[in-house]
C-alpha positions as CSV (number, residue, x, y, z in Angstrom):
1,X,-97.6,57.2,-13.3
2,X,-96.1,54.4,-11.0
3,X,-92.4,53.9,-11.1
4,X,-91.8,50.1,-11.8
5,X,-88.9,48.8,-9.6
6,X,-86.7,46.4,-11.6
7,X,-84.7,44.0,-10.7
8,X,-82.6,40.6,-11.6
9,X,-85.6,38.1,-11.0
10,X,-87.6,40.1,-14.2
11,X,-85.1,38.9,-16.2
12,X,-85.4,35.4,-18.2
13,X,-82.5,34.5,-20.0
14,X,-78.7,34.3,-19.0
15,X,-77.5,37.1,-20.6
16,X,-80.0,39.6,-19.6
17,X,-78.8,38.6,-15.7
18,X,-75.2,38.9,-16.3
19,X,-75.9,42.5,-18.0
20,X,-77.8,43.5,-14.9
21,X,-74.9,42.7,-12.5
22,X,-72.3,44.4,-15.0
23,X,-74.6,47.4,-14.5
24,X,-75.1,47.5,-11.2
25,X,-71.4,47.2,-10.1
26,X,-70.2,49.5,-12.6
27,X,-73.3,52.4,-10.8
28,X,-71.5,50.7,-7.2
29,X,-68.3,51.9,-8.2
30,X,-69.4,55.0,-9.7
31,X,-71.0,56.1,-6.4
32,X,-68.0,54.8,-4.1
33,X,-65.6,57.0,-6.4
34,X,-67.7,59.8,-5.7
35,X,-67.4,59.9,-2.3
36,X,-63.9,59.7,-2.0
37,X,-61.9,62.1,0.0
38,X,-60.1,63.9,-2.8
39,X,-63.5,64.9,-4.1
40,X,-64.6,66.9,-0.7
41,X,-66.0,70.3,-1.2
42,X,-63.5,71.9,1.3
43,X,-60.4,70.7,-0.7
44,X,-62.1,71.9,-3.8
45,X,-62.7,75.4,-2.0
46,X,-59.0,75.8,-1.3
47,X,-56.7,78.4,-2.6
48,X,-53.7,80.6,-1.5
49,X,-53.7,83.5,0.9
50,X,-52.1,86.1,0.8
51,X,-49.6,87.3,3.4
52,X,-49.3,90.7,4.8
53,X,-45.9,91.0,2.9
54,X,-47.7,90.0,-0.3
55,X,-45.9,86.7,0.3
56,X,-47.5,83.7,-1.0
57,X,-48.9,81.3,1.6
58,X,-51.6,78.1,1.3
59,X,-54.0,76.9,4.0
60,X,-53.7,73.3,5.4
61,X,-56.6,71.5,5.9
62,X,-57.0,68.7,8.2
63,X,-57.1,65.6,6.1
64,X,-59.2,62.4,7.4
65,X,-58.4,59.1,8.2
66,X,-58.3,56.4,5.4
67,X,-61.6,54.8,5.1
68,X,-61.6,51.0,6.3
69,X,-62.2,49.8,2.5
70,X,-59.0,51.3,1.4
71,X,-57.1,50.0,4.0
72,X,-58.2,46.1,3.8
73,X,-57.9,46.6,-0.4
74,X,-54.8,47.9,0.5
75,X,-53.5,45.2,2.7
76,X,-54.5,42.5,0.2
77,X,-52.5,44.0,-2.6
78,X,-49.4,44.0,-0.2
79,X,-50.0,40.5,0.5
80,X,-50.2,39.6,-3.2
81,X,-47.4,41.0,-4.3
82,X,-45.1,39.9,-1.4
83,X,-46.0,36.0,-2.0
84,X,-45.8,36.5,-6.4
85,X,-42.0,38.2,-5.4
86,X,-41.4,35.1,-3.1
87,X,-42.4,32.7,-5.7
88,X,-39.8,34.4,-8.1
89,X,-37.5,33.9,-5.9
90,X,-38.0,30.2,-5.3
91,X,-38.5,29.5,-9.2
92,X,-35.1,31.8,-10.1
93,X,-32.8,30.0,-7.5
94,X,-34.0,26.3,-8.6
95,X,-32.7,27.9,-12.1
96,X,-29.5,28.9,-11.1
97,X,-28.0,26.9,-9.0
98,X,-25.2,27.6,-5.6
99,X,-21.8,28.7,-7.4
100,X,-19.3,26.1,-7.3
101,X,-16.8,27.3,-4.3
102,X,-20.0,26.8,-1.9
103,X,-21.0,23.6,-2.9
104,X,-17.2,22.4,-2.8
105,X,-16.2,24.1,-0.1
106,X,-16.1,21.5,2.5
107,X,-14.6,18.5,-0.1
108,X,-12.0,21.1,-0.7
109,X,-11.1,22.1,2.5
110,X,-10.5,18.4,3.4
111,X,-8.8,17.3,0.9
112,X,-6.1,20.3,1.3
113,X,-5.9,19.8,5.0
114,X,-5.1,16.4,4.3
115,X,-2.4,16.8,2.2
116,X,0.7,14.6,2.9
117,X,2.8,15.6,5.6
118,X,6.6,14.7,6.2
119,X,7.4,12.2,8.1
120,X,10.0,13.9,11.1
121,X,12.9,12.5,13.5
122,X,12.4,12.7,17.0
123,X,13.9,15.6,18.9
124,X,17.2,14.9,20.8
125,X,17.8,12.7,23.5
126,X,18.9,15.7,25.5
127,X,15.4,16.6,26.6
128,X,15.7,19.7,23.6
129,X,13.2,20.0,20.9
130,X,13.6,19.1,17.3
131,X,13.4,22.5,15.4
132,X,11.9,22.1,11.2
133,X,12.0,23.1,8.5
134,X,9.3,26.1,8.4
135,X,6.6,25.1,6.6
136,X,3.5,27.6,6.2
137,X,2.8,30.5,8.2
138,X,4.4,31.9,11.4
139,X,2.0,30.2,13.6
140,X,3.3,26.8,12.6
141,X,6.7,27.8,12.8
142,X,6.0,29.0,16.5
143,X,4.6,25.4,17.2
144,X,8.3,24.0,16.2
145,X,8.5,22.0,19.3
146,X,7.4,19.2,18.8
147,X,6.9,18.3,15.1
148,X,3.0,17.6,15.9
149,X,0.5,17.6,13.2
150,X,-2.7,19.0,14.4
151,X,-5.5,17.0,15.3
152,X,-6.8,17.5,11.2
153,X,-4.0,15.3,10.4
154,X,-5.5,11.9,12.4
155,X,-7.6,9.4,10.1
156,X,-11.3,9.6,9.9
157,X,-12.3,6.2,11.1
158,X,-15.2,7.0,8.4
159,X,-12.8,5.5,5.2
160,X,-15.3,5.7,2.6
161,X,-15.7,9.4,2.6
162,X,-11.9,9.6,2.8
163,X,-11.4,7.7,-0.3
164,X,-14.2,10.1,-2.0
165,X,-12.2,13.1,-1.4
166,X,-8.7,11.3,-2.4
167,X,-9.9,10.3,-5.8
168,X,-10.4,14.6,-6.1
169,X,-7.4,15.1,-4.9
170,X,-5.1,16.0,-7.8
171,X,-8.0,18.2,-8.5
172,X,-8.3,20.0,-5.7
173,X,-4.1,20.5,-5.4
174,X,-4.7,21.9,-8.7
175,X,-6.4,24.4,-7.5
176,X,-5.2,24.9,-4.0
177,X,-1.4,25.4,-5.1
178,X,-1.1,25.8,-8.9
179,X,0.6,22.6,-9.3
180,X,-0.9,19.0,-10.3
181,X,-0.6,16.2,-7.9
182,X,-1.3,13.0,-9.1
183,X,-2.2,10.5,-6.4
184,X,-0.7,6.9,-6.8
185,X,-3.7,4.6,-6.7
186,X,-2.3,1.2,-5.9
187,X,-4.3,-1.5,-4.5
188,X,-2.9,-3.0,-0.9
189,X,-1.6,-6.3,-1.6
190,X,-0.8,-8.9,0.8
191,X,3.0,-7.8,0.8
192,X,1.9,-4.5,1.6
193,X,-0.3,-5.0,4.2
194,X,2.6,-7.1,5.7
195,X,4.8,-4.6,5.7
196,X,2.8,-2.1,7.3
197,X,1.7,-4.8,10.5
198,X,5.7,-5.1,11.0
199,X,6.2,-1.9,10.9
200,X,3.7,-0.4,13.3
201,X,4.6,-3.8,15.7
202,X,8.6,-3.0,15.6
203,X,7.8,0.5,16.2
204,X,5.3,0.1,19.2
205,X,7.7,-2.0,20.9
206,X,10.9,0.2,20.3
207,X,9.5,3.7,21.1
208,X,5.8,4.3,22.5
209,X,6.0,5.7,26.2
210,X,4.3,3.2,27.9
211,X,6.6,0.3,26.8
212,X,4.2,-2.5,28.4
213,X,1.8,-1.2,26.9
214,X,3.5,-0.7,23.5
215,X,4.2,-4.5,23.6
216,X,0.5,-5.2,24.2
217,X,-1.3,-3.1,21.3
218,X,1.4,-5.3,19.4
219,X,0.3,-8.4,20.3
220,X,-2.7,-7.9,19.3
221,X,-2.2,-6.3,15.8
222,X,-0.3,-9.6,15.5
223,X,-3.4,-11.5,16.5
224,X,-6.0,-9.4,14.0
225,X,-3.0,-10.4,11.2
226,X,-3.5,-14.2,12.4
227,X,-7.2,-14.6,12.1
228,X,-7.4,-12.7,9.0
229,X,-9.2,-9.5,9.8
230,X,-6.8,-7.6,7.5
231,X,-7.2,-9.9,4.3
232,X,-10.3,-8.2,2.9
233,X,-8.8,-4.5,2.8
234,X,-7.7,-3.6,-0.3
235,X,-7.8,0.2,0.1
236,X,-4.9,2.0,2.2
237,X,-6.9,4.9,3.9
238,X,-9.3,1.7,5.3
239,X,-6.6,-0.2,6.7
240,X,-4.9,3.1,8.2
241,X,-8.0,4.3,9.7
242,X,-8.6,0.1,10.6
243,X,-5.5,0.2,12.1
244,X,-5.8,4.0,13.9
245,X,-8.8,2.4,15.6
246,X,-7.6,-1.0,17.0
247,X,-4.6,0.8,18.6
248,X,-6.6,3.7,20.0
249,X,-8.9,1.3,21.6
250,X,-6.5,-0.4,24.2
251,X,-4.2,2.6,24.4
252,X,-7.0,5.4,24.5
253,X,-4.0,7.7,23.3
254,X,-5.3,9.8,20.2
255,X,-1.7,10.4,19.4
256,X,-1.1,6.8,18.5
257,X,-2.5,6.4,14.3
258,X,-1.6,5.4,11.4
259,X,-1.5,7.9,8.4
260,X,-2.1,6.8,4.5
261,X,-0.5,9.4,1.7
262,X,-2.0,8.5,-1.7
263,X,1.1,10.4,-2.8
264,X,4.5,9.2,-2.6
265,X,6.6,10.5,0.3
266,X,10.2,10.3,0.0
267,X,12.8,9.5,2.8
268,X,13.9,12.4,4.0
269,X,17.6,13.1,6.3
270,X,16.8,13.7,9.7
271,X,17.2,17.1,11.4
272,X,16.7,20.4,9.9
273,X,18.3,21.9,7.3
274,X,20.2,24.8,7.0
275,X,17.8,26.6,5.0
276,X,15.3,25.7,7.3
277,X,17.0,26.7,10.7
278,X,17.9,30.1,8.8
279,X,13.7,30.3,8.2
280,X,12.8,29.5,11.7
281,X,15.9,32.1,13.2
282,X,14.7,35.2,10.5
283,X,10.8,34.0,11.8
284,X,12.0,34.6,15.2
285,X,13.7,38.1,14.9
286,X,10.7,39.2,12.5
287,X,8.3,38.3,15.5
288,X,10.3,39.1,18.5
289,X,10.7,36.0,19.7
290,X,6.8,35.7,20.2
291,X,7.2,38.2,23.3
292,X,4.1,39.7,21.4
293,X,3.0,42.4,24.0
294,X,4.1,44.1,27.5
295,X,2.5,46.4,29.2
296,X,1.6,47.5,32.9
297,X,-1.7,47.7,34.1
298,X,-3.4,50.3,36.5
299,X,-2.6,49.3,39.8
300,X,1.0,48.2,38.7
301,X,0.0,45.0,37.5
302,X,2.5,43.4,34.9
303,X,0.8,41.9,31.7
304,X,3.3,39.8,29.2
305,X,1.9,37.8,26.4
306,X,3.9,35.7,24.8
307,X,2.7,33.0,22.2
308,X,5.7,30.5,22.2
309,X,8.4,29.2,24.3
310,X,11.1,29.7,21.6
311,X,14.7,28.3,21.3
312,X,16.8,30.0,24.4
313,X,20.2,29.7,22.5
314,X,18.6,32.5,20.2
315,X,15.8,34.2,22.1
316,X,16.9,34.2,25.5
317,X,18.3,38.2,25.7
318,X,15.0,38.9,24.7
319,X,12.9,36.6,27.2
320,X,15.7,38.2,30.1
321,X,14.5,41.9,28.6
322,X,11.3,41.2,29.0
323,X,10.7,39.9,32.0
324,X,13.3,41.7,34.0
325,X,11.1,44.7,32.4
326,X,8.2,43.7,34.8
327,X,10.5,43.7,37.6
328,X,9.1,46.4,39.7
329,X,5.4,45.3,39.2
330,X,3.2,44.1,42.4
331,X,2.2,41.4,40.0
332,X,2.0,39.8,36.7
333,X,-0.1,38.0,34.3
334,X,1.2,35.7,31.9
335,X,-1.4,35.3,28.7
336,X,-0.7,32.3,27.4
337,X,-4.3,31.8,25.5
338,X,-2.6,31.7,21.9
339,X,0.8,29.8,22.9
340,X,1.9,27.1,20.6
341,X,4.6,25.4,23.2
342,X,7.7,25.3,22.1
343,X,11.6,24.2,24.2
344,X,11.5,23.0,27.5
345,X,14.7,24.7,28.6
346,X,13.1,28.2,27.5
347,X,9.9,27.0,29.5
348,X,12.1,26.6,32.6
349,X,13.7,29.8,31.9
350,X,11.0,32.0,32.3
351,X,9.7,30.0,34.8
352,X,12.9,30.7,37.1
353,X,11.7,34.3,37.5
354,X,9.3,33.1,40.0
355,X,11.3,31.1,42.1
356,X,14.8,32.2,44.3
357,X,15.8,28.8,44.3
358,X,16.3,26.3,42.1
359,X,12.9,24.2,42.0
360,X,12.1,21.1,40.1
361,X,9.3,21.3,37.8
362,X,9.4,18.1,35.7
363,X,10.7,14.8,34.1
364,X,10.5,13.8,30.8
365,X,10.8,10.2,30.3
366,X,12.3,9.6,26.5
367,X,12.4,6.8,24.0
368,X,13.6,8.5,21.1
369,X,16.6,6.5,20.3
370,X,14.9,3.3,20.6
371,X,17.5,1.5,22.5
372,X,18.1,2.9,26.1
373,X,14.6,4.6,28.7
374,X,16.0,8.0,29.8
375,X,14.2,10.2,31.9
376,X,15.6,13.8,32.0
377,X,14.8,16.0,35.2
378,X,13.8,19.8,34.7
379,X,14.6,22.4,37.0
380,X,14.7,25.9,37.6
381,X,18.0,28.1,37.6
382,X,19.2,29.7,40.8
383,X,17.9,32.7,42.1
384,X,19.0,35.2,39.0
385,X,21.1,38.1,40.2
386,X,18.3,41.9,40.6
387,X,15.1,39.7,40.0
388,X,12.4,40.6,41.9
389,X,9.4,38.9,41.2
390,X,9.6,35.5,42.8
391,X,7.4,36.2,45.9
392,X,5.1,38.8,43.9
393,X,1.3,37.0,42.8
394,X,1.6,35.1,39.3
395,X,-1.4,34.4,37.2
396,X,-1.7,32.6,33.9
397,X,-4.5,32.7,31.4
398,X,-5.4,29.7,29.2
399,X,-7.5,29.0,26.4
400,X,-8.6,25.7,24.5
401,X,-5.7,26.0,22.3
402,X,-2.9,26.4,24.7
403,X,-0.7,23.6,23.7
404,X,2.1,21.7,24.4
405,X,5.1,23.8,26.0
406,X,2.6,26.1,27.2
407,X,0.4,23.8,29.0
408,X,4.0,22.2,30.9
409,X,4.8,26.0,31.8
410,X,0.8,26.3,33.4
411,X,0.7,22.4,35.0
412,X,3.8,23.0,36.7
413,X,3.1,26.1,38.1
414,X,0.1,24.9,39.3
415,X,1.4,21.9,40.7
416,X,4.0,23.9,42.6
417,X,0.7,26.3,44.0
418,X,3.0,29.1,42.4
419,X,0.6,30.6,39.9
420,X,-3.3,30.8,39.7
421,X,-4.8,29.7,36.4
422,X,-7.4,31.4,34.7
423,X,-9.7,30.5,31.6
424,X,-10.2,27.4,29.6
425,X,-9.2,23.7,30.0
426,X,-5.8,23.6,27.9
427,X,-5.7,21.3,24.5
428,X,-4.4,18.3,26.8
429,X,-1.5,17.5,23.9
430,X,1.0,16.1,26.6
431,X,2.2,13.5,24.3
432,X,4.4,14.1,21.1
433,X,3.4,12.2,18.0
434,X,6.5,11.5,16.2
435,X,5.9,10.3,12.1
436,X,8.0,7.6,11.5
437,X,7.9,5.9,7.9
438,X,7.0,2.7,7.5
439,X,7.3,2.6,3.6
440,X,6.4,5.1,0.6
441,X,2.6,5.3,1.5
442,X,2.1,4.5,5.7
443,X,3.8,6.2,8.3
444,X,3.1,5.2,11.9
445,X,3.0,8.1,14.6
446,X,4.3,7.1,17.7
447,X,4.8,9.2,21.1
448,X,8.2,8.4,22.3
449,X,8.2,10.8,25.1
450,X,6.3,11.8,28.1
451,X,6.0,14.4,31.0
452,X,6.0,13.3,34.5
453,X,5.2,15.7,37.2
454,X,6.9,14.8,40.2
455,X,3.9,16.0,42.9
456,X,1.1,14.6,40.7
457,X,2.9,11.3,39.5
458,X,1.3,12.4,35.6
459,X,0.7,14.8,33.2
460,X,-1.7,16.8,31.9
461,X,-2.3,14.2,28.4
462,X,-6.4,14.5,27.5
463,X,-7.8,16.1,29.9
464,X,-5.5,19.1,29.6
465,X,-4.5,21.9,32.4
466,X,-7.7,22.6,33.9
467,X,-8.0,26.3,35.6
468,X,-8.5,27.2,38.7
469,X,-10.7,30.0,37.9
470,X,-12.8,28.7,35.0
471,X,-14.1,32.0,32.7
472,X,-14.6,32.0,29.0
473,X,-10.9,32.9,27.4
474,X,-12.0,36.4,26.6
475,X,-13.0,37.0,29.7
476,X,-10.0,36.1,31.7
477,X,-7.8,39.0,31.6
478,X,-10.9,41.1,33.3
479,X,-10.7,38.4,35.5
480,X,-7.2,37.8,36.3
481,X,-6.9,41.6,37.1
482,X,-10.2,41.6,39.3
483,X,-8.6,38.6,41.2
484,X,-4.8,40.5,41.3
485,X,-6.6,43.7,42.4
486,X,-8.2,42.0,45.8
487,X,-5.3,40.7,46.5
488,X,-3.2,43.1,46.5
489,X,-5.6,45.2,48.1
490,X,-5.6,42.8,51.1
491,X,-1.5,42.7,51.3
């Protein structure tokens, strides 16, 4: 009897044809399972041996390959699992959103670095440095010399965004320092914006140090008042930034702004205060005077680092100790990469090591007191009795935020080809911002002082101290001592 072959086309109606595919897979997969490895005769005929010391042992068999259908099922399961995980992902952080100290983070952060800041009396017309009342860490306490706010403090020209994060402010104070701070919102009247334009004009003219051009970038505030410019600015961060801008554009000095405080600042006496110079003294014993670190090198190279020119009336002994400790070195490296500044008289201190003669390093050209120009000279001390490095190789190693005191200790050596720079360009501060308060809400910050070098004819003001070996500041110790090292060798 003839076998009749059946297959899908015999069948009529829909149902029968889905049944004969349901059977046919289910007899596919049947026969697939089947052959699998796990069923192979030779795993089924495996079983333990026995070792000669009637010690159980087993046989290994050599297994096979995976078979290309498992692998390719296999890879599309990994692929369909990895992109349902992803989309849980997606779905779970749309439902809980970033916590709050990452969203806020950068309003924050600018609002408390743009808390208000005293307004400060110039340093004395004796060519010293004004020393404050500590405020905050060490680190601003070893930048004392000049009263400079950092370059945070200057108005955003963009005044919209600055009004946003003033009307958090009391806010963010709240949470910064525990206390609530509640900002004055007063619109600027016409009496108020008067005020302000005759402040900023008497103070141009009486102190900026360039007094011709003082008188200009007067005039022509006084010019903007006359046309009306100022009439439509009713918000006080606007017409400081407004103000910032205009003087910045004929004096290109980014020292020379105008600064808003939503909140009240009160007059304060000028000078320090006891409390305060009792701060900054315990500051400097705590920290050694910022000698931070002196050590000598192989090849009896003398390393100092030292992260601020402090007040010589207290911290000279130790500046004497320190360096006379370096006096028997063949050279010495002075890392200046984290210095704040600080007093010129300490600056020509240290300085005096190098020299056996008394040598002139600067002027500083002062209009502190507003009446009378001075210009005070700066000048090594004689030779100083059992010092012995004034002919020995100096080197000095700079960074982007050498500042100030720091960068008149490295221009003048370089100046005076007495010292070899290595590093970074300097910060290029030169000129000393001093806050002077115009009324309870503007202060104007005017430099009233000025380095002049006596072989360049300037100073160092924006573009900085640039180095005569330029490295990346963490490279320049290597550097220094490679450069020491050939030299010496050649000697």
């Amino acid at each position: 009897m003839s076998e009749k072959i059946y297959n899908s086309r015999d069948e009529k109606r829909a149902s029968g044809k889905l049944r004969f595919w349901r059977d046919l897979l289910a007899d596919l997969v049947d026969s697939r399972l089947r052959e699998h490895p796990f069923a192979e005769p030779a795993l089924i005929g495996a079983y333990p041996l026995k070792h000669p010391d009637d010690l159980p042992m087993f046989q290994c068999l050599e297994s096979e390959p995976p078979r290309p259908g498992t692998l390719i099922s296999g890879a599309i399961l990994s692929l369909a699992t990895f992109g349902a995980i992803s989309i849980l992902i997606v779905q779970g952080s749309k439902i809980h959103p970033a916590p709050f100290w990452n969203s806020h983070s950068r309003d924050s952060r600018s609002s408390f670095s743009s808390s208000s800041r005293s307004s400060s009396r110039p340093p004395s017309g004796n060519g010293e440095e004004t020393i404050m009342a500590s405020r905050g860490p060490v680190k601003d306490i070893a930048s004392l010399d000049t009263g400079q706010d950092d370059a945070a403090s200057v108005p955003s020209t963009n005044a919209p965004a600055q009004a946003a994060v003033t009307a958090d402010k009391a806010q963010t104070d709240k949470a910064h320092t525990g206390h609530l701070i509640l900002a004055e919102v007063v619109p600027l009247d016409a009496a108020e914006r008067k005020r302000v334009i005759d402040g900023a004009v008497l103070n141009l003219k009486r102190y900026y140090d360039y007094p011709e051009l003082g008188v200009t970038i007067a005039q022509s505030v006084l010019t903007h008042e006359q046309r009306g410019d100022y009439d439509a600015v009713t918000d006080g961060q606007s017409f400081a930034a407004l103000l910032t801008g205009q003087m910045q554009e004929l004096s290109h000095d980014r020292n020379l702004t105008m600064v808003y405080h939503p909140v009240k600042v009160e007059d304060r006496p000028p000078g320090p205060t006891p409390d305060g110079l009792a701060r900054y003294r315990q500051a400097l014993q705590e920290n050694n005077c910022f000698f931070r670190k002196i050590e000598i090198l192989p090849h009896n190279i003398g390393y100092l680092k030292l992260d601020s020119f402090p007040d010589p009336s207290i911290c000279q002994p130790t500046a004497a100790a320190a360096m006379h400790s370096l006096n028997h070195t063949d050279a010495i490296i002075f890392d200046l990469r984290d210095n704040t500044g600080g007093f010129p008289k300490m600056v020509a201190f240290v300085a005096s090591y190098l020299f056996n003669r008394p040598t002139h390093l600067n002027d500083i050209y002062n209009r502190d007191d507003g009446t009378d120009d001075t210009t005070v000279e700066s000048w090594t001390l004689p030779a100083i009795p059992g010092n012995y490095l004034a002919n020995k190789p100096a080197y000095i190693l700079t960074s982007n935020t050498t500042f100030s005191g720091a960068e008149e200790f490295t221009y003048d050596l370089k100046m005076l080809k007495r010292a070899t720079i290595v590093g970074e360009s300097t910060s290029g501060r030169g000129h000393v911002p001093i806050g002077r308060r115009i009324d309870d809400h503007f202060e104007i910050r005017v430099p009233d002082r000025r380095p002049i070098n006596p072989i360049s004819k300037t100073d160092w003001d924006g573009p900085g101290v640039v180095p005569d070996v330029k490295v990346n500041a963490a490279n320049a110790l290597q550097a220094a001592v490679h450069l020491a090292m050939r030299r010496l060798k050649k000697k």
